[in-house]
Structures are given as structure tokens and as C-alpha cells.
DOBA-969936 format. One record per residue (C-alpha): residue number from 1; residue in one letter; x, y, z. Coordinates in pm, whole numbers, plus 50000, padded with zeros to 5 digits. Layout:
<sites>
<site NUM,A,<X,Y,Z>>
...
</sites>
This chain:
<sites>
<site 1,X,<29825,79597,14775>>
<site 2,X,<29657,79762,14482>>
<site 3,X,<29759,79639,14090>>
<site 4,X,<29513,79814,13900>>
<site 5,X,<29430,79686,13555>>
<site 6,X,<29298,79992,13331>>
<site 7,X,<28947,79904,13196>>
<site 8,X,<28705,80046,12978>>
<site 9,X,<28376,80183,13063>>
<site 10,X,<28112,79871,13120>>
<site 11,X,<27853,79907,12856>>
<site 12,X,<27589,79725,12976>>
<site 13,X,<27216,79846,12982>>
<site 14,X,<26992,79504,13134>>
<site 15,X,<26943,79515,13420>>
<site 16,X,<26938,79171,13589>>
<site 17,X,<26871,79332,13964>>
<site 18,X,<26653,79647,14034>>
<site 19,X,<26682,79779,14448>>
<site 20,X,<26427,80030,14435>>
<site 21,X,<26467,80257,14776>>
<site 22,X,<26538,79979,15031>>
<site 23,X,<26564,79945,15367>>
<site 24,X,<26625,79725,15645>>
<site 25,X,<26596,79737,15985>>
<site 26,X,<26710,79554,16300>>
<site 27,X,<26443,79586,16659>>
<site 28,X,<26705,79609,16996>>
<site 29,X,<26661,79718,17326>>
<site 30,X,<26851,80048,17206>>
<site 31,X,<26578,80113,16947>>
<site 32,X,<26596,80051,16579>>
<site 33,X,<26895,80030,16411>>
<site 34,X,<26865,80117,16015>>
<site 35,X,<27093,79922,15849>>
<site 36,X,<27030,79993,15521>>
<site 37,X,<26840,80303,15444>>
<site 38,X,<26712,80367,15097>>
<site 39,X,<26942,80263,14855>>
<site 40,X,<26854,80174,14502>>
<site 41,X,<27098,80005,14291>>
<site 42,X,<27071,79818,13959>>
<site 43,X,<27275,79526,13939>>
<site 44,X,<27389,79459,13522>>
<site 45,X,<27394,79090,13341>>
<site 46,X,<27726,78978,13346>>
<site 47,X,<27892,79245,13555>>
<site 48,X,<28090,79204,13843>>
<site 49,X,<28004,79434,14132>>
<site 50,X,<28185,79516,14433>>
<site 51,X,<28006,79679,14751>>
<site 52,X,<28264,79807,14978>>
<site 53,X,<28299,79995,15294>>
<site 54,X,<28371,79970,15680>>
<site 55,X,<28261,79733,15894>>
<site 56,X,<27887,79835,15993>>
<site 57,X,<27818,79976,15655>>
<site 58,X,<27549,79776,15584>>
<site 59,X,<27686,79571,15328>>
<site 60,X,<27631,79199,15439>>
<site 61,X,<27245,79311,15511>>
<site 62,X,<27185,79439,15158>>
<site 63,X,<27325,79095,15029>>
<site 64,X,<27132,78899,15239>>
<site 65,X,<26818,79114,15152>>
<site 66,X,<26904,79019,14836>>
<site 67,X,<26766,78667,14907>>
<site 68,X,<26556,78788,15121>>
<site 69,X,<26729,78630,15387>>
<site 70,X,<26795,78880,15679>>
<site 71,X,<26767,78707,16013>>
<site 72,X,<26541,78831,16298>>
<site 73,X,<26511,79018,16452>>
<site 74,X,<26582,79211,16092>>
<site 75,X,<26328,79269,15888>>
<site 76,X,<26288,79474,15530>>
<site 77,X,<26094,79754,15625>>
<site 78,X,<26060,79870,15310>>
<site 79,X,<26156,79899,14890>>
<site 80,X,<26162,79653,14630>>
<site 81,X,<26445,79405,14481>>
<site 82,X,<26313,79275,14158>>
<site 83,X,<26532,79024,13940>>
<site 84,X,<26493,79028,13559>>
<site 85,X,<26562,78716,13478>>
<site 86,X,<26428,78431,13220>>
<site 87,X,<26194,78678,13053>>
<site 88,X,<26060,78773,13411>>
<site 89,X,<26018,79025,13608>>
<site 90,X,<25985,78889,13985>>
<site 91,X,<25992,79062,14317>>
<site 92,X,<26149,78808,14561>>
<site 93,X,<25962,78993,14814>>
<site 94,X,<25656,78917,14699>>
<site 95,X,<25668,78542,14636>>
<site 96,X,<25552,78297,14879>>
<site 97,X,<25793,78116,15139>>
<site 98,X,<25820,77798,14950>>
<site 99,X,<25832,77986,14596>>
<site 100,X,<26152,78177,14752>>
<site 101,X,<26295,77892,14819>>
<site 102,X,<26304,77734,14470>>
<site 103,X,<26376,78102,14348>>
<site 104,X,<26713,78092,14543>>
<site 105,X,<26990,77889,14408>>
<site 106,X,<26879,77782,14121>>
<site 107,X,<26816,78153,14009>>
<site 108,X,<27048,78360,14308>>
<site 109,X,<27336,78163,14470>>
<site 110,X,<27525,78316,14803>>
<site 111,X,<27886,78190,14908>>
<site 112,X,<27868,78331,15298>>
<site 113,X,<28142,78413,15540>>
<site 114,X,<28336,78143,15724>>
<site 115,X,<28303,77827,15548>>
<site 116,X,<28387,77584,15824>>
<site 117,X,<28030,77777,15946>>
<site 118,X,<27862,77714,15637>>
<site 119,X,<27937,77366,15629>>
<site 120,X,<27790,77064,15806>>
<site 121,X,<28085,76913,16035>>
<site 122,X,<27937,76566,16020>>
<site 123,X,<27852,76511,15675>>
<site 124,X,<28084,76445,15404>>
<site 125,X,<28157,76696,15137>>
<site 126,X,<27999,76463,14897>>
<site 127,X,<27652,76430,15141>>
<site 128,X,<27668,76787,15153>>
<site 129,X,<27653,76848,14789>>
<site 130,X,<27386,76585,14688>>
<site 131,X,<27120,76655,14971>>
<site 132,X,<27191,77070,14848>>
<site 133,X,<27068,76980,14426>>
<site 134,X,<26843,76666,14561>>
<site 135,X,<26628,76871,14761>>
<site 136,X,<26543,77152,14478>>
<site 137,X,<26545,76874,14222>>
<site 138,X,<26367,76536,14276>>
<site 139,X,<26421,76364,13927>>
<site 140,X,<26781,76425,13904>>
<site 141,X,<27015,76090,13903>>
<site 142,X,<27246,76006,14158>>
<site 143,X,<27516,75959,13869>>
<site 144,X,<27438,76293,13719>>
<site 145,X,<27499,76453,14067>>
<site 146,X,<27785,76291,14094>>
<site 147,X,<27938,76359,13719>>
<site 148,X,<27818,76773,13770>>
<site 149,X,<27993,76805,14080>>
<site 150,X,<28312,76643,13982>>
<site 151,X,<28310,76897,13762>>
<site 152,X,<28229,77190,13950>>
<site 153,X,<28502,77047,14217>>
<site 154,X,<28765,77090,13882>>
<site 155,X,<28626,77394,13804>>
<site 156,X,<28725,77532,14144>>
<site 157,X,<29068,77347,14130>>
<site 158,X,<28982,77103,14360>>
<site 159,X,<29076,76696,14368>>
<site 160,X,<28698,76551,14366>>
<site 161,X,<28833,76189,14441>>
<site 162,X,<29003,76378,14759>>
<site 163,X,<28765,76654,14901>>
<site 164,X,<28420,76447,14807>>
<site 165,X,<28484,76148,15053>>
<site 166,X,<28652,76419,15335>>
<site 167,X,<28470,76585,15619>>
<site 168,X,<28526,76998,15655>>
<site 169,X,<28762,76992,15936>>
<site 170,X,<28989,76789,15692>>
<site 171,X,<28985,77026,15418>>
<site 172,X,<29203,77379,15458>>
<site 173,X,<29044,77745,15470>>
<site 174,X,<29112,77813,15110>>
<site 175,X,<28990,77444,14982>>
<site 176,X,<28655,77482,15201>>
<site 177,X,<28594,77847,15065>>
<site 178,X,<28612,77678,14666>>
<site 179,X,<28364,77383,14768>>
<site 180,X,<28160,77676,14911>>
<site 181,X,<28167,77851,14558>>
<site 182,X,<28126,77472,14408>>
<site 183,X,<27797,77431,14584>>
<site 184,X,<27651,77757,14521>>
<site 185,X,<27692,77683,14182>>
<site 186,X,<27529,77326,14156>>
<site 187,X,<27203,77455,14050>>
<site 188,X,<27323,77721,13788>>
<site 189,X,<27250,78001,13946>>
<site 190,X,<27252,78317,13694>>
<site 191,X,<27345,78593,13995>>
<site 192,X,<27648,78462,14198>>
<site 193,X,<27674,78710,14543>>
<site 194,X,<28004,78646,14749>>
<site 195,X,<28004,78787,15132>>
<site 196,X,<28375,78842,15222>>
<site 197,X,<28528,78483,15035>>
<site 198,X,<28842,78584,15148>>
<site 199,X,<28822,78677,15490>>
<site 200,X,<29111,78546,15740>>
<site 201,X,<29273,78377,15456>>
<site 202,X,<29651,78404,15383>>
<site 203,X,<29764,78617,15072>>
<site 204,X,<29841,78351,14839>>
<site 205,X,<29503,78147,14918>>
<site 206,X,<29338,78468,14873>>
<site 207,X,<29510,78483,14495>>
<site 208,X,<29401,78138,14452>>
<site 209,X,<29047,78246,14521>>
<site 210,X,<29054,78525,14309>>
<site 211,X,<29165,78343,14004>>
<site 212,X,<28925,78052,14028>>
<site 213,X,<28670,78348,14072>>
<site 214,X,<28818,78472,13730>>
<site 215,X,<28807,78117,13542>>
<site 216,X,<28402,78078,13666>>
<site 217,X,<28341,78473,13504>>
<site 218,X,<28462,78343,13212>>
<site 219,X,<28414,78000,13182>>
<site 220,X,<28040,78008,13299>>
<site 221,X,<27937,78436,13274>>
<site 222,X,<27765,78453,13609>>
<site 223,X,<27661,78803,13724>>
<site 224,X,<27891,78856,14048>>
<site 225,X,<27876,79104,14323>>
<site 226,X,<28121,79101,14605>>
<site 227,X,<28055,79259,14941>>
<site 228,X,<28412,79319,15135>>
<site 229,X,<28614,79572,15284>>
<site 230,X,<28903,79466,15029>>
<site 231,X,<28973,79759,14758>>
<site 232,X,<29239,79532,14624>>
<site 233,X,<29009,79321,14524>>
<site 234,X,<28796,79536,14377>>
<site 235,X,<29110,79657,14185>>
<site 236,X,<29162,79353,14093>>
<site 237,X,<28777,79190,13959>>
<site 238,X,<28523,79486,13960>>
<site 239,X,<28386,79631,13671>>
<site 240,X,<28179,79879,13911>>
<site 241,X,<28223,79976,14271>>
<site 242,X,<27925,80119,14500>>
<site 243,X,<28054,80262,14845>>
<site 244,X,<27812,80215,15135>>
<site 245,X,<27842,80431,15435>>
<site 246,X,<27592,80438,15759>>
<site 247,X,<27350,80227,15594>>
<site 248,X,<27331,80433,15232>>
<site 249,X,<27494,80428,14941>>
<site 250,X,<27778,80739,14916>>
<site 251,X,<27939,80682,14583>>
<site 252,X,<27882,80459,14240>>
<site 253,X,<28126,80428,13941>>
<site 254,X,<28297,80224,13703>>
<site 255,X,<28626,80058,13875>>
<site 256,X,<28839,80317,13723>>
<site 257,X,<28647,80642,13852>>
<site 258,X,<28633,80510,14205>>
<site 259,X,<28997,80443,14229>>
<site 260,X,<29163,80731,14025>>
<site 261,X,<28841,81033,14070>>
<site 262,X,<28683,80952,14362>>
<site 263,X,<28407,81239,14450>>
<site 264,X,<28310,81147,14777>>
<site 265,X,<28560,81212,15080>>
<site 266,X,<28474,80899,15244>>
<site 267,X,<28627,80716,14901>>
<site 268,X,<28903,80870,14906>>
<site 269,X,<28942,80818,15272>>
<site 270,X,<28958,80465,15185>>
<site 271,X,<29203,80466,14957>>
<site 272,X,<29469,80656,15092>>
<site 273,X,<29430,80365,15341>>
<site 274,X,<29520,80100,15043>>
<site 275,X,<29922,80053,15037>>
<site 276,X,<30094,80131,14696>>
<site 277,X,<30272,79872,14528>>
<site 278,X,<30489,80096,14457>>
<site 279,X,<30614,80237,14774>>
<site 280,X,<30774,79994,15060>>
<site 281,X,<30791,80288,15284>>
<site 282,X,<30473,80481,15203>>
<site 283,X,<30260,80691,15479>>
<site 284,X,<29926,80508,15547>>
<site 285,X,<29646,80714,15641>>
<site 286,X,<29350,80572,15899>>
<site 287,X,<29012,80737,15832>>
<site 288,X,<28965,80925,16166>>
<site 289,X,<28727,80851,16415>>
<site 290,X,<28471,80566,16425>>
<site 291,X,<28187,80476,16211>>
<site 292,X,<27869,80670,16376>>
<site 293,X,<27627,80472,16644>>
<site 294,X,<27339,80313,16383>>
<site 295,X,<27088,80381,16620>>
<site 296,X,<27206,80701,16721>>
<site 297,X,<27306,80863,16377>>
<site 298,X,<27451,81165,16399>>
<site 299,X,<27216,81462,16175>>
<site 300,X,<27297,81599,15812>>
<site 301,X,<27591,81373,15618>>
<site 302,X,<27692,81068,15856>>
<site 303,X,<28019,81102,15740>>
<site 304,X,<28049,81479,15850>>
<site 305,X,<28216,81409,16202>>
<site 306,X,<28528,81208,16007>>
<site 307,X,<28503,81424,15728>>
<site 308,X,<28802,81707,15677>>
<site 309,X,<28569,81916,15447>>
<site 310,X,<28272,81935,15613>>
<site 311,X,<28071,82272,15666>>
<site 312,X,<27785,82398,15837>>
<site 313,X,<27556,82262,15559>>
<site 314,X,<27746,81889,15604>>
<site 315,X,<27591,81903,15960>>
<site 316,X,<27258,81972,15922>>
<site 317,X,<27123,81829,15597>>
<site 318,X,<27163,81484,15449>>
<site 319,X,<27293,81465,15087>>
<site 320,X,<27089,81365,14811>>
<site 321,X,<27236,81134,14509>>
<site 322,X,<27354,81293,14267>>
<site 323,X,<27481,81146,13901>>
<site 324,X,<27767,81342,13763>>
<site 325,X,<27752,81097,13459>>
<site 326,X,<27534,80819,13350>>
<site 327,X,<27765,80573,13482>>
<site 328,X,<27940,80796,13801>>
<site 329,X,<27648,80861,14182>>
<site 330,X,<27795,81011,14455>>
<site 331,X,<27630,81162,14735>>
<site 332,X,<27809,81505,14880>>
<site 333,X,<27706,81816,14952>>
<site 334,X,<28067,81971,14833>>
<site 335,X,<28178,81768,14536>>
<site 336,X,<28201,82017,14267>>
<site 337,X,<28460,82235,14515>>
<site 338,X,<28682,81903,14605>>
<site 339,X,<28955,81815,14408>>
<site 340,X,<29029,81457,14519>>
<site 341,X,<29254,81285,14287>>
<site 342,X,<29461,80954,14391>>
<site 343,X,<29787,80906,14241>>
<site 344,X,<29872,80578,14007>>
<site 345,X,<29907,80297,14183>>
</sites>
């Protein structure tokens, strides 16, 4: 359930990410599937952005193109990620294997889905943690390992003298999701990117989560972005939303636009499917149909079978991005005629 907390325009103008028109594809025997298809973004320092949308969107590939990281057979067929950071201007894509490596974590940190996955099931938390920061840096102490992550275990709200000597399958979900945080965090990472951190956990371990995510914003000022289907908790922690669709991004706004003037249909699809905390007997509304075929998209706006509005024009020709401010992208052939306004939640 939405609470949204009214917040002002984010006035940020660095840039610590720049996506400049990429894509990603995946080769199967069906063809290739475009998972992401042109989308440039700018991520700001210090902001915390949220990429939503269905399952199949696309979002978990852009974050793991991010790094650089998308699994075969995947492959970045194309664009530019550059990260501004230090007084530098470097192209992940364009450093060598080994120089990627060093570049991650210490500069770009990812907390990934399922972390009983993500975790070794033989090693203890505390193995886990020291073989992560020994292996990017050689002439760090044991005792100074030891003294940082006790630390980053508080930070998270965990018990270090507890969780450091236990295994995973002795720890809960919510408890191994915050030493995944902890240990993305162990080399100071300046861009923090969280896939789904709260999938399959209950509501109240999910809160938990979202507050220690608070406490690190402030306490530390990491750049976050989130990539789930959750609009509460983009209501909740997002300073901007982008809204990825088939692959592409469909709409881009501050927190406040997204939720209370969306522009693009699919948007507002998705939150008329967001309950009201203010309604115990409130009419939910599924978006209709199913998100298109990747490898078989449909012509003109992907969205156009789902879509109520769509016309002739929908059908045949893609949308081009459009800003309607400098802060507000959305990508619609009929914006200007919709009127789509959500009530206050």
C-alpha cells in the first residue's frame, strides 16, 4: 500500500551515470530477444532512483549492464554507460577484464535477488566478508576487516557477534538480505544498485529493509537505484522514477509527477493497480493482457495492444521521447489529449 510523502523537485545537475542509447541483447533458438533497446538515462550523485515495471521489462538487464555483467548468452550490443566519478570520466565498457573488476565494488556495488543465492552455503558469514575486501585489497589488516564490518553489520541492524560466526541457512530472509547490503558496501562503493531487495519477504521485514536502506542514504550518501516492480516502494524512497516497458524506457519524472500526473498510459496502468491506503474495499484494476513476446514485438508502441487509447498511429509507429519539462520524459504518441490524473493516496 501506497503512503506517499510529498517531496520537492530534486535539484541535482552531476551526473554520476551517463546510458547513452543502450542496448542489450539475448541469442535463442527463437532469434534475438532485445531486452533493452536504446535507452539513455543519467543517473544523479546522491539520488535515489527507482526503475520499475512488469516482469520482462528489462529492468534487471539494464542493472546488470550497469556492471557490465549480463550473462551469456547476453551481450551489449550497443551504447555507452560512462560513470563520472573521482574526477573521471570512465566507460566501464571500455576497460579491460581485470580493470572492471577493481572498477566494481569499490566504485559500483550490486545487492542481487535471492540472497540465500548470493551467498556461499559453506562458508561463514564472516569468511564470506573477508575473502570479498581481501581479494580487491591485499594490504588491508585482518583486524581492520574485522572492526569495518562489525560496523557495517550495525549499520544494517545486525548482531555481528551472532551473524559473523553463522552459516546462511542459519540466518532468516530479511537478516541475509542486510548482510547482502553489508557486503556490497565493504569497499565504499559511491553507486549502490539494489535488484528486487525485497522480493518474497514478509511486510514487516520488507519495512525493516526499507529503513536500514534509509539510515545508509543518510548516514553514508550513496547514489541508489532500485530496480522492482514495487510502486510502494518507490513511494516510499525515490526521488525519481523511470518506467521501462518492452525493453525501453516509457516515462521519467520526479517521484511526485509519476504518481499524481502520470503521462504515459502504461503508468497509470500501474497505479490503478497499487491499493489505496485509504480504501479497505477499493476496486483494483489488472493491466489487460500480457506483456508482448520480446522476440516477436508487436509494430508501432509495444504497449498499443493493452493500451485503452490507442489509435491507428499507436499501431504503426514507435514513439519517440519526448521531455515535457526538464525534469518530466515520457514516450506517447497521445499525451497532450490524455488527461490521466490519480487521486491522493
Amino acid at each position: 500500500m501506497i503512503e506517499l510523502e510529498t517531496k520537492g523537485t530534486l535539484t541535482v545537475n552531476e551526473p554520476v551515470i551517463s546510458i547513452d542509447n543502450l542496448t542489450v541483447e539475448y541469442v535463442s533458438p527463437r532469434g534475438v530477444i532485445k531486452a533493452v533497446r536504446g535507452v539513455s538515462l543519467k543517473v544523479y550523485r546522491g539520488e535515489t532512483l527507482f526503475i520499475v515495471g512488469e516482469s520482462g521489462s528489462g529492468k534487471s538487464t539494464l542493472g546488470l549492464a550497469m556492471l557490465n555483467i549480463v550473462p551469456r548468452p547476453g551481450r551489449i550490443a550497443g551504447g555507452s554507460i560512462t560513470y563520472h566519478i573521482d574526477g573521471r570520466n570512465v566507460n566501464i565498457l571500455d576497460l579491460p577484464l581485470e580493470d572492471q573488476r577493481a572498477f566494481r565494488w569499490k566504485n559500483v556495488a550490486m545487492v542481487f535477488q535471492s540472497a540465500l543465492n548470493s551467498l556461499n552455503p559453506v562458508l561463514r558469514i564472516w569468511d564470506q566478508m573477508y575473502d570479498t575486501i581481501e581479494s580487491h585489497d591485499k594490504h588491508i589488516s585482518r583486524e581492520e576487516v574485522y572492526e569495518k564490518v562489525r560496523r557495517l553489520l550495525y549499520l544494517v541492524r545486525l548482531d555481528p557477534d551472532r551473524v559473523l560466526k553463522a552459516y546462511p541457512h542459519q540466518l532468516s530472509g530479511g537478516m541475509r538480505q542486510r548482510v547482502m547490503i553489508a557486503l556490497a558496501l565493504l569497499l565504499d562503493p559511491k553507486v549502490l544498485i539494489l535488484d528486487e531487495p525485497t522480493t518474497a519477504l514478509d511486510l514487516l521485514t520488507q519495512k525493516s529493509i526499507m529503513e536500514v536502506l534509509k539510515n545508509i542514504k543518510k548516514e553514508l550518501g550513496l547514489t541508489m537505484i532500485f530496480i522492482t516492480h514495487d510502486l510502494s516502494l518507490a513511494a516510499e524512497l525515490a526521488d525519481r522514477v523511470a518506467v521501462m516497458y518492452a525493453g525501453k524506457l516509457v516515462e521519467l519524472g520526479d517521484v511526485y509527477d509519476i504518481f499524481y500526473r502520470p503521462r504515459h498510459p502504461y503508468t497509470f496502468a500501474l497505479m490503478k493497480t497499487v491499493p489505496k491506503l485509504t480504501s479497505i474495499d477499493e476496486e483494483l484494476y489488472p493491466i489487460p493482457g500480457s506483456p508482448p513476446d520480446m522476440a516477436n514485438l508487436p509494430p508501432g508502441c509495444k504497449f498499443h495492444p493493452r493500451c485503452p487509447y490507442a489509435t491507428r498511429a499507436c499501431s504503426d509507429v514507435e514513439p519517440s521521447e519526448e521531455w515535457l519539462t526538464p525534469s518530466h520524459l515520457v514516450a506517447c504518441h497521445r499525451h497532450r489529449d490524455l488527461s490521466l490524473r490519480v487521486e491522493a493516496r
